[in-house]
PLY file of the C-alpha trace (Angstrom):
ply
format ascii 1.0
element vertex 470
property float x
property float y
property float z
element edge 469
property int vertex1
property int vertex2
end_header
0.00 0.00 0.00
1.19 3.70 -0.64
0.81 6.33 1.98
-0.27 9.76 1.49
3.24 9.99 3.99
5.06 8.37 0.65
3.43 10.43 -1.63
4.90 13.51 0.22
8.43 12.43 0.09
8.51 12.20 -3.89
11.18 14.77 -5.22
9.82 17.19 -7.88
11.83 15.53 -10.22
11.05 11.78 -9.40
7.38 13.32 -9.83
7.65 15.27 -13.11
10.00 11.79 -14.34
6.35 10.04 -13.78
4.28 12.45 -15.38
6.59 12.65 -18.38
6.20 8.81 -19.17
2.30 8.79 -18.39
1.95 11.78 -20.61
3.88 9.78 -23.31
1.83 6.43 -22.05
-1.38 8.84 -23.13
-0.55 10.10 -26.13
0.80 6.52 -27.34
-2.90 5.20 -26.96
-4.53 8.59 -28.04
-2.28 7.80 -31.40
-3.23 4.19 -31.37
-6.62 5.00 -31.52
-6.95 6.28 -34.99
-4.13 4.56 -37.04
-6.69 1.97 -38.16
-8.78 4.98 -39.65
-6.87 5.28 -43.00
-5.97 1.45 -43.17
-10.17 0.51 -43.51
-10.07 0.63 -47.26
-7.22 -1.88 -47.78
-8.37 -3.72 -45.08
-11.35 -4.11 -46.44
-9.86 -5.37 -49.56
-7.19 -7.38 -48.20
-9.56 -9.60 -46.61
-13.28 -9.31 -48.65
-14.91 -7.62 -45.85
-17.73 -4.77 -46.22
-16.93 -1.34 -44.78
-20.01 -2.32 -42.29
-17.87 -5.25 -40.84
-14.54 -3.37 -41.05
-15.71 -0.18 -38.97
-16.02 -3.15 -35.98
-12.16 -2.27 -35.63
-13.15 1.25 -34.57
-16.27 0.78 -33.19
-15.37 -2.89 -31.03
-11.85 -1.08 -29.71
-13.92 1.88 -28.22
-16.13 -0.43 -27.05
-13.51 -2.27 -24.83
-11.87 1.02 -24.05
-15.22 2.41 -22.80
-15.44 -0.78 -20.42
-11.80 -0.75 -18.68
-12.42 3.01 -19.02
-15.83 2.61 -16.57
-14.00 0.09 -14.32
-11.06 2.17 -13.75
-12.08 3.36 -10.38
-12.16 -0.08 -8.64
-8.57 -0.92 -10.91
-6.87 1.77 -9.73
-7.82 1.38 -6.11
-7.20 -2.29 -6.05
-3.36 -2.68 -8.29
-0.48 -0.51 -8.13
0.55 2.29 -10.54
3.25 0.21 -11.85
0.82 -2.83 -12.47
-1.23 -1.22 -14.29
0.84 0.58 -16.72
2.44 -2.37 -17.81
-0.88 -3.92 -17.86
-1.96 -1.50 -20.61
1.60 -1.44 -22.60
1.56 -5.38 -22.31
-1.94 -5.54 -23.86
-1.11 -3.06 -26.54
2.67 -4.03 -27.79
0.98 -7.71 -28.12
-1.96 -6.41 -29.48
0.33 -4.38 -32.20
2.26 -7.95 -32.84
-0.74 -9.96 -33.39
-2.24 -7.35 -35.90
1.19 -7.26 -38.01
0.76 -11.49 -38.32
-2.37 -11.94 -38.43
-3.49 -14.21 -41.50
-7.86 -13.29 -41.42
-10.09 -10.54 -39.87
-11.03 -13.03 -37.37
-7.71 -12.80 -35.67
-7.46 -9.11 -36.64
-10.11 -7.95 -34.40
-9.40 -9.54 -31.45
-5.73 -8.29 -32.08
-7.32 -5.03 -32.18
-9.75 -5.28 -29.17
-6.54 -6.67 -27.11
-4.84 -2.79 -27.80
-8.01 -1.45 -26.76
-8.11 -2.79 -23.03
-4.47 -0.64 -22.66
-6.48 2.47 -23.98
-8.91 2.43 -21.72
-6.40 1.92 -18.63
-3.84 4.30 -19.81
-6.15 7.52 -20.07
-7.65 7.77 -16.47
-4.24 6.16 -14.96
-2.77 9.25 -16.71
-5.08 11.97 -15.06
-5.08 9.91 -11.44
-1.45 10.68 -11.81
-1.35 13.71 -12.31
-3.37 14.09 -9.91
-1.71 12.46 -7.59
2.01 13.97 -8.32
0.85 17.51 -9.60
1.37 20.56 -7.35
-2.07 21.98 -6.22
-1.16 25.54 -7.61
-0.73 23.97 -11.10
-3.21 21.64 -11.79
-5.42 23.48 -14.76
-2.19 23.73 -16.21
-1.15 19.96 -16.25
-4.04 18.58 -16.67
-3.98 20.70 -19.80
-1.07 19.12 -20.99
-2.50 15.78 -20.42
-5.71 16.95 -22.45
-3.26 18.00 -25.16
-1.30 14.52 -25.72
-4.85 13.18 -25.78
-5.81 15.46 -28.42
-2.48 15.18 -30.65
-2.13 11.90 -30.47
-5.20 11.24 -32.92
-3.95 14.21 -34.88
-0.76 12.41 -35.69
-2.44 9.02 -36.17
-3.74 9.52 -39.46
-0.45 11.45 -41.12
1.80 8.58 -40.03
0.09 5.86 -40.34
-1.43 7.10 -43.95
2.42 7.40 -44.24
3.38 3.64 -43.42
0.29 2.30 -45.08
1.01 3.80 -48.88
5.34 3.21 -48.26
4.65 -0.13 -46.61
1.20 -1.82 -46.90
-1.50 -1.62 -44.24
-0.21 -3.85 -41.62
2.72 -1.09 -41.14
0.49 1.02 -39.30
1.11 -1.23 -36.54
5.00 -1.01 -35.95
5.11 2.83 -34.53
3.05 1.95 -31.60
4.61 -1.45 -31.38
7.64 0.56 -31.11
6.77 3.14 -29.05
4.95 0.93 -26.67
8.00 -1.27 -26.03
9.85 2.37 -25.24
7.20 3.82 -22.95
7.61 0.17 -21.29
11.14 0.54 -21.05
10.90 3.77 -19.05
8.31 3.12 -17.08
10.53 0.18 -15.46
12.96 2.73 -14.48
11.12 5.61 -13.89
7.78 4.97 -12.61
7.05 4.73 -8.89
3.48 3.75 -7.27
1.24 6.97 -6.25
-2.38 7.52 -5.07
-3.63 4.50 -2.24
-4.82 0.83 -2.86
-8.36 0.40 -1.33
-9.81 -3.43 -1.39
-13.11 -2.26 -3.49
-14.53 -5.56 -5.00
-15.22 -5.79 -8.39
-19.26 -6.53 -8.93
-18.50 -9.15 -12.02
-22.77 -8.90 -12.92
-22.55 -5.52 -13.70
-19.44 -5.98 -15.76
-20.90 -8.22 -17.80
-24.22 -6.32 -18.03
-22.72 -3.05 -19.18
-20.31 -4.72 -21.85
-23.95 -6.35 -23.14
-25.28 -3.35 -22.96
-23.35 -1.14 -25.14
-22.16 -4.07 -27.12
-25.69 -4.08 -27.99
-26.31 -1.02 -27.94
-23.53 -0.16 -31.04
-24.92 -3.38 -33.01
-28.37 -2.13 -33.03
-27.00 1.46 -34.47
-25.26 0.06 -37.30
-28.43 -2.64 -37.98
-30.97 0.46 -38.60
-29.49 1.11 -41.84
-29.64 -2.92 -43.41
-32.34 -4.43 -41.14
-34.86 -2.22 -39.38
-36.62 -4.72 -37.36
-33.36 -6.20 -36.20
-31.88 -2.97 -34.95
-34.91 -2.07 -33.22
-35.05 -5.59 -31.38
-31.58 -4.94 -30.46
-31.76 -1.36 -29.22
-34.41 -2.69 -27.00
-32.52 -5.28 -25.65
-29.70 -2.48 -24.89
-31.91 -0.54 -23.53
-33.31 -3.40 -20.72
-29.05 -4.26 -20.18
-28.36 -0.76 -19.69
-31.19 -0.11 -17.30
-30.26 -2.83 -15.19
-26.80 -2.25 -14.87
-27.96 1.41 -13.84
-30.37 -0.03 -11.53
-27.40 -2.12 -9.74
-25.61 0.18 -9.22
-28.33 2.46 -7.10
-28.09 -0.93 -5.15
-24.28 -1.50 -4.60
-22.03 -0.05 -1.83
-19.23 -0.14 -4.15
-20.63 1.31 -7.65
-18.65 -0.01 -10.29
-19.99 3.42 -12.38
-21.87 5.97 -10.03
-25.14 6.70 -11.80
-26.59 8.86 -9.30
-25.27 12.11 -11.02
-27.40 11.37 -14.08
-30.33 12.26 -12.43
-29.33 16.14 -11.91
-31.28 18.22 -14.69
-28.29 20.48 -14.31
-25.73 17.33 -15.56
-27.56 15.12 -17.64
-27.72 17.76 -20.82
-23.91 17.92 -20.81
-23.35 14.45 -21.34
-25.84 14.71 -24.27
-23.58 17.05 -25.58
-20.51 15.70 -24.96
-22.15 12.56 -27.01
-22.85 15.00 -29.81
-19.66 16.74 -30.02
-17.31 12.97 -29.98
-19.85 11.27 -31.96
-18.86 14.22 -34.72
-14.92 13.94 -34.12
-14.95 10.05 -34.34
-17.05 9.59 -36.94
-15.60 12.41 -39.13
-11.84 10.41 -38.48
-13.49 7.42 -40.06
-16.03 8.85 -42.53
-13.44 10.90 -44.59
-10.57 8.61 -45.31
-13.27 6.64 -46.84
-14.74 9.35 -48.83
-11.00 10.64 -50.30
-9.66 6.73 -50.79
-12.99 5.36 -52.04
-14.49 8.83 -54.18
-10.85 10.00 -55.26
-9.20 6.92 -55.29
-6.38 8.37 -53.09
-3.58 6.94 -51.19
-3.68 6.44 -47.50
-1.28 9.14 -47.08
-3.04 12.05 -48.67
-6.05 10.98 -46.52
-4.23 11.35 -43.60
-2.87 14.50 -44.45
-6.29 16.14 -45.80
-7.57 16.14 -42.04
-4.80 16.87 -39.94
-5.45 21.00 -40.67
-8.76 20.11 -39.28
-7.34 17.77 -36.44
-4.72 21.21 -35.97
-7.54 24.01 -35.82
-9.27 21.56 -33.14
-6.21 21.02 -30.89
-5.95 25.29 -31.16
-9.58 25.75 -30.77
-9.48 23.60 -27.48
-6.95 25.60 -25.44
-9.36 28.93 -27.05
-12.70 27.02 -25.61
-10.91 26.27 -22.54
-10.07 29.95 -21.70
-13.57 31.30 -22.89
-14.80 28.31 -20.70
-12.99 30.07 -17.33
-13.37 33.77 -18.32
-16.96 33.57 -19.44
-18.72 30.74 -18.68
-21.28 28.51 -21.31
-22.49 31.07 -22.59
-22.58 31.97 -25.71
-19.45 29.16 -25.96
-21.36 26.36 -26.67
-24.24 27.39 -29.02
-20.73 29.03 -31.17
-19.45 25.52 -30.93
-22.81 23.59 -31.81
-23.79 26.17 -34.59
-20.12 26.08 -36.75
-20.85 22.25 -36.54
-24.12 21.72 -37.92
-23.76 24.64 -40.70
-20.14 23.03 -41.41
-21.87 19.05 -41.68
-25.00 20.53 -43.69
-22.82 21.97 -46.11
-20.47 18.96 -46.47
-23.67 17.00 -46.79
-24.73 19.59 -49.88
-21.31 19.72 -51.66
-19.66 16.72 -50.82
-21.48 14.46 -54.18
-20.36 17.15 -56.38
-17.06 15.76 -55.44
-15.16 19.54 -54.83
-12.72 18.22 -52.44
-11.28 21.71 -51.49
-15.15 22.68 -50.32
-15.02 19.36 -48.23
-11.62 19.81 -46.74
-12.12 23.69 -45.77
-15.84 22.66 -44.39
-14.04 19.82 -42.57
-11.69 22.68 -40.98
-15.44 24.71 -39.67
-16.53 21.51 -38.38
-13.33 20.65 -35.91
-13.21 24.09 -34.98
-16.46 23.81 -33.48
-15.83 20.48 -31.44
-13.21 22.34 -30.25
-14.80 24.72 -28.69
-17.21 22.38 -27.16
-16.33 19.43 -26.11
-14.32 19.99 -23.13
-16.15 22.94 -22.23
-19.17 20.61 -22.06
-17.28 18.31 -19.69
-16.31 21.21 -17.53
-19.89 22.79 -17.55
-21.67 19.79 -16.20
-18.54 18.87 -13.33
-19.43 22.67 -12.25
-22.67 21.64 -11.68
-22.24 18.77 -9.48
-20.69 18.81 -5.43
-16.80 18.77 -5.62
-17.43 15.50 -3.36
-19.24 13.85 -6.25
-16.25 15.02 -9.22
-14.84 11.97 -9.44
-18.36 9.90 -10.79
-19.08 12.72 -13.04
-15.43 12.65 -14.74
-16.27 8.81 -14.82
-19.30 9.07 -16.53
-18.23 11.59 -18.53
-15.28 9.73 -19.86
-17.37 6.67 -19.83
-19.91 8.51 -22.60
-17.04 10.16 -24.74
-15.97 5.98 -24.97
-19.84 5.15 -25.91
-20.35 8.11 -28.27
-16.77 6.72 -29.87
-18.20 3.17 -30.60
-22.09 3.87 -32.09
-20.76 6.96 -33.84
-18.45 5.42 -36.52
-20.91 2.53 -36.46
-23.88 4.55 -37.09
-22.61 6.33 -40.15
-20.50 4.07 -41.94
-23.93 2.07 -42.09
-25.54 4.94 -43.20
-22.34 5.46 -46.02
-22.30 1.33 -47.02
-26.41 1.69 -47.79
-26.64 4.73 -49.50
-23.45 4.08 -51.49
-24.57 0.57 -52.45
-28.19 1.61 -53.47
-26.94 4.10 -56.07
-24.44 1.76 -56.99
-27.93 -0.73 -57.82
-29.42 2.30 -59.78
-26.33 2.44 -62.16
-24.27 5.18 -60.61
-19.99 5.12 -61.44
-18.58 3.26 -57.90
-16.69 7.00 -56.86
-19.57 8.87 -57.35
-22.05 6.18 -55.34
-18.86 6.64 -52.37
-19.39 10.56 -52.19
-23.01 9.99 -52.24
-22.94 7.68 -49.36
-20.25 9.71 -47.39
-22.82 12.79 -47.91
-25.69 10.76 -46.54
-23.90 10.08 -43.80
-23.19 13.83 -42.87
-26.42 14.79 -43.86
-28.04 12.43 -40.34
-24.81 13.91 -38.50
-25.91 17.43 -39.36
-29.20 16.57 -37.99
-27.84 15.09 -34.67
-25.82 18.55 -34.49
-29.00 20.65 -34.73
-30.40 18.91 -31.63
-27.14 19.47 -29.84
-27.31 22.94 -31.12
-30.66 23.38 -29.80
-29.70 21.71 -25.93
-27.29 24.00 -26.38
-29.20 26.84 -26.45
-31.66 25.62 -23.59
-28.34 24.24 -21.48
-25.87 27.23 -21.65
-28.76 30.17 -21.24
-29.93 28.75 -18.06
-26.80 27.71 -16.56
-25.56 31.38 -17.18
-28.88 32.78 -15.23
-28.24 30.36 -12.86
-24.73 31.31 -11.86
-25.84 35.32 -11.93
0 1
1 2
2 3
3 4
4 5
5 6
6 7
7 8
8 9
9 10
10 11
11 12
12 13
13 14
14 15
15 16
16 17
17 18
18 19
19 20
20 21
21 22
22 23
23 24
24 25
25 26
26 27
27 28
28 29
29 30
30 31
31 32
32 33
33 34
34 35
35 36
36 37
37 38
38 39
39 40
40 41
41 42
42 43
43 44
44 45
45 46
46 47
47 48
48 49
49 50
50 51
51 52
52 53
53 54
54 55
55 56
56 57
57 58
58 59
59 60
60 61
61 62
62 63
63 64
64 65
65 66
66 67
67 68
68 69
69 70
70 71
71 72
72 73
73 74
74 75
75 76
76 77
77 78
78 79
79 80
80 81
81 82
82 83
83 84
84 85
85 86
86 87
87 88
88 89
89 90
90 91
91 92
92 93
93 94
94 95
95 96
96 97
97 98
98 99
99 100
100 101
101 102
102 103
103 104
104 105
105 106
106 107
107 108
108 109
109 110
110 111
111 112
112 113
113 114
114 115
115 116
116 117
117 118
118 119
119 120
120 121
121 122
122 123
123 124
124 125
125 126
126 127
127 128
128 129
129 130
130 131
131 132
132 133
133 134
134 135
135 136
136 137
137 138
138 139
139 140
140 141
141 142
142 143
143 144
144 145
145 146
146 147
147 148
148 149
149 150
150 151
151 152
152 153
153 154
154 155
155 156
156 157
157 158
158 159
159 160
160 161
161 162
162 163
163 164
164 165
165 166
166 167
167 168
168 169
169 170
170 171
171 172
172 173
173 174
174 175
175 176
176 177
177 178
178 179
179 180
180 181
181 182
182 183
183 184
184 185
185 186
186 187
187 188
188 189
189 190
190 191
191 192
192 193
193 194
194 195
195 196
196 197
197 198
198 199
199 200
200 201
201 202
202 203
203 204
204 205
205 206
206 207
207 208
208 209
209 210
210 211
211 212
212 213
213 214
214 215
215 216
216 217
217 218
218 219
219 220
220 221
221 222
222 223
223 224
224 225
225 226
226 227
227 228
228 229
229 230
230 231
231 232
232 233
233 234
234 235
235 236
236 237
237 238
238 239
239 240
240 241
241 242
242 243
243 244
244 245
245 246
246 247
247 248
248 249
249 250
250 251
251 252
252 253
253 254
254 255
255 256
256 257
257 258
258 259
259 260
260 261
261 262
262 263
263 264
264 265
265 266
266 267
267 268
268 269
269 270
270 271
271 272
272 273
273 274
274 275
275 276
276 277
277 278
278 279
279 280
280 281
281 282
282 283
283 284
284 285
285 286
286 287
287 288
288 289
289 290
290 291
291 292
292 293
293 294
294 295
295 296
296 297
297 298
298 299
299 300
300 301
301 302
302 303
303 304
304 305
305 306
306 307
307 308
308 309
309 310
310 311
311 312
312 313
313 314
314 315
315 316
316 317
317 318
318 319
319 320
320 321
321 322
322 323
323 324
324 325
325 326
326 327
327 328
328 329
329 330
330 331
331 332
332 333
333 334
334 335
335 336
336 337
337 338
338 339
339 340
340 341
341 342
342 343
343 344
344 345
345 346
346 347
347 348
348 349
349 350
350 351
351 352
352 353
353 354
354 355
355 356
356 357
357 358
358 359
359 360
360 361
361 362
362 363
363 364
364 365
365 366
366 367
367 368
368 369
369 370
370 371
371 372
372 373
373 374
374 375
375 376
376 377
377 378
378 379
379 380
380 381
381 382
382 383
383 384
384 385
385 386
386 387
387 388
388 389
389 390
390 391
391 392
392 393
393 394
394 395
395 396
396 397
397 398
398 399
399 400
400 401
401 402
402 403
403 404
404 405
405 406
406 407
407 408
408 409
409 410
410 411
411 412
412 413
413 414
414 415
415 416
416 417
417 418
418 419
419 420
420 421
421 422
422 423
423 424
424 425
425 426
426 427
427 428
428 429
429 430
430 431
431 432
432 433
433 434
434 435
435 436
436 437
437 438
438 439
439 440
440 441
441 442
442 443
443 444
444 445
445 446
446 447
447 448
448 449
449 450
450 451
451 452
452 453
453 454
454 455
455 456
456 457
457 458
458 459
459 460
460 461
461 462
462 463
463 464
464 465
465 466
466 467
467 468
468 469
């Protein structure tokens, strides 16, 4: 066990040696996240597989992550700093091995899911860390830089991995994590010491299993509505009666495994709907458009990648801008900014994208990351404000826990949406490019809807919350 009396006696420099390698740890599995994005399209025809099946390598990782993400709070109290990271590196350098081998899809996703279960440890072991080692006085500031590697980490994915994929095939994408997991390993052996106190919280193994059902379900029945209607209703249904109970044992447990109790504040619940929104956009964006420019243009990996990062960029600068606004001013007018740039930015992708102008698309794309920017932690932050400082710790939970679930149905939800549109003018005798763009701009078209609602909570959300705190 570690003693708040040990935690004292760290030097500044033992502590900011720690923070260094979680920081790295962080943005490892931040990158990890999104080198599959620009693979999909080989992948897809390396091994026969729709884009509906393939999008299970996005959508099935977040998945995972989203679970070890939700029982982080019993991990962390129960194994040691040092246990844990090399939990997480373990599960993703063998992860990255297995992908780079494997022979089918059927060992590729599994491969995949294994580097997900590191993701979701490696995030919140990063922020317990920090704060657990950070000085009081500086916290904002390194939690910042912890949001930061979280946020560049995906904006890197796509460049170098689009990089390795057109150089050296598809399964290259794997060897820069592989590598830099092994390194982040390697320091953490002689760098990392244990922080923050073991507790001997049990693990409730029912509502595990329920709540992996649950959204398991959940992100099947999304991607069903756009094939099978009946089926992805009968689905969503069963979701929704695994979900509930898992909610409902947890009201019943001394030892939560997720604390649901904040959901029922008025003053919280819309900020998780938002948060949904504004991830939902970023993830399924990541996916959507490599798709569009390899599948529409017939362009390499590479040039994907590097047609979003100036959108990945502007988000990463208009973070730190929301951020600020966020302390200075408050919600409002932050959000509905945020919300409006982008709905206006998806509805014109959705409009322009079939004419196949790809400069319209990738300055639109640009609008549309600038306003998740702005929002999405400033969403976060809005509804922790709202809740007792005593209860912070099961609304970042939650929080984190719907950024993971927004992450799996988003990409699942619209690549559906892009496979059925695309293949039904494909049927009706439209050129295989063209019946891509139309697909990809069906696709927006529902996500432009979805950000008019979260424009409109927005609205409601932010307006009241400022009358609230004059």
């Amino acid at each position: 066990m570690v003693t708040k009396s040990q935690k004292r006696t760290q030097s500044p420099s033992t502590a900011s040696a720690i923070l260094v390698v979680m920081y790295v740890a962080a943005f490892v599995a931040a990158f990890n996240e999104n080198i599959i994005n620009v693979a999909l399209h080989d992948i897809m025809a390396t091994f026969s597989v729709s884009a509906t099946t393939a999008q299970w390598l996005v959508s099935g990782y977040m998945i995972v992550s989203s679970i070890f993400t939700a029982i982080m709070a019993f991990l962390s109290g129960r194994f040691s700093t040092r246990k844990l990271l090399f939990f997480a590196c373990g599960c993703m350098v063998a992860g990255e091995v297995l992908c780079l081998v494997a022979p089918s899809f059927s060992v590729l996703l599994p491969s995949r899911i294994l580097q997900a279960a590191g993701s979701g440890v490696l995030f919140p072991l990063m922020m317990n860390v920090v704060l657990s080692c950070a000085p009081r006085e500086k916290l904002g500031l390194y939690l910042s830089l912890g949001g930061a590697c979280i946020t560049l980490g995906p904006a890197f994915g796509p460049v170098i991995s689009g990089l390795m994929c057109t150089l050296f095939g598809w399964r290259a994408v794997f060897v820069v994590p592989l590598v830099a997991g092994i390194a982040v390993t390697a320091a953490g052996v002689k760098l990392v010491q244990n922080v923050g106190e073991r507790s001997n919280a049990t693990l409730d193994i029912l509502s595990v299993v329920l709540l992996a059902a649950g959204i398991t379900a959940f992100v099947y029945s999304v991607g069903e509505f756009s094939t099978n209607l009946i089926a992805g209703i009968a689905t969503l249904f069963a979701a929704i009666v695994l979900l509930g109970l898992f909610a409902a044992r947890q009201l019943k447990l001394e030892h939560p495994v997720l604390n649901v109790r904040p959901m029922a504040s008025v003053r919280f619940w819309p900020a998780c709907l938002l948060v949904v929104v504004s991830m939902m956009t970023t993830f399924s964006m990541s996916v959507l458009l490599p798709l569009y420019f390899e599948g529409a243009y017939g362009m390499t990996a590479l040039i994907a990648g590097l047609l979003i990062l100036p959108a990945i960029a502007c988000n990463a600068v208009t973070s730190i801008v929301g951020g600020r606004v966020m302390d200075a001013r408050g919600a409002w007018p932050l959000l509905p900014v945020g919300f409006a740039l982008i709905a206006v930015g998806q509805t014109a992708i959705s409009v322009t994208a079939a004419s196949m102008n790809i400069g319209v698309v990738v300055a639109l794309t640009v609008v549309v990351y600038a306003g998740v920017g702005l929002v999405l932690s400033p969403s976060q932050t809005a509804g922790l404000e709202t809740l007792p400082v005593a209860e912070h710790p099961h609304g970042t939970a939650l929080l984190n826990t719907w950024n993971m679930i927004a992450a799996s149905f988003g990409p699942s939800l619209f690549i559906g949406l892009l496979s059925s549109s695309a293949a039904t003018a494909g049927a009706a005798g439209v050129a295989t490019d063209v019946a891509q763009a139309i697909g990809f701009a069906a696709a927006v078209r529902v996500a432009a809807v979805i950000a008019v609602v979260g424009f409109v909570v927005s609205v409601v959300y932010a307006r009241r919350e400022s009358h609230m705190s004059h």
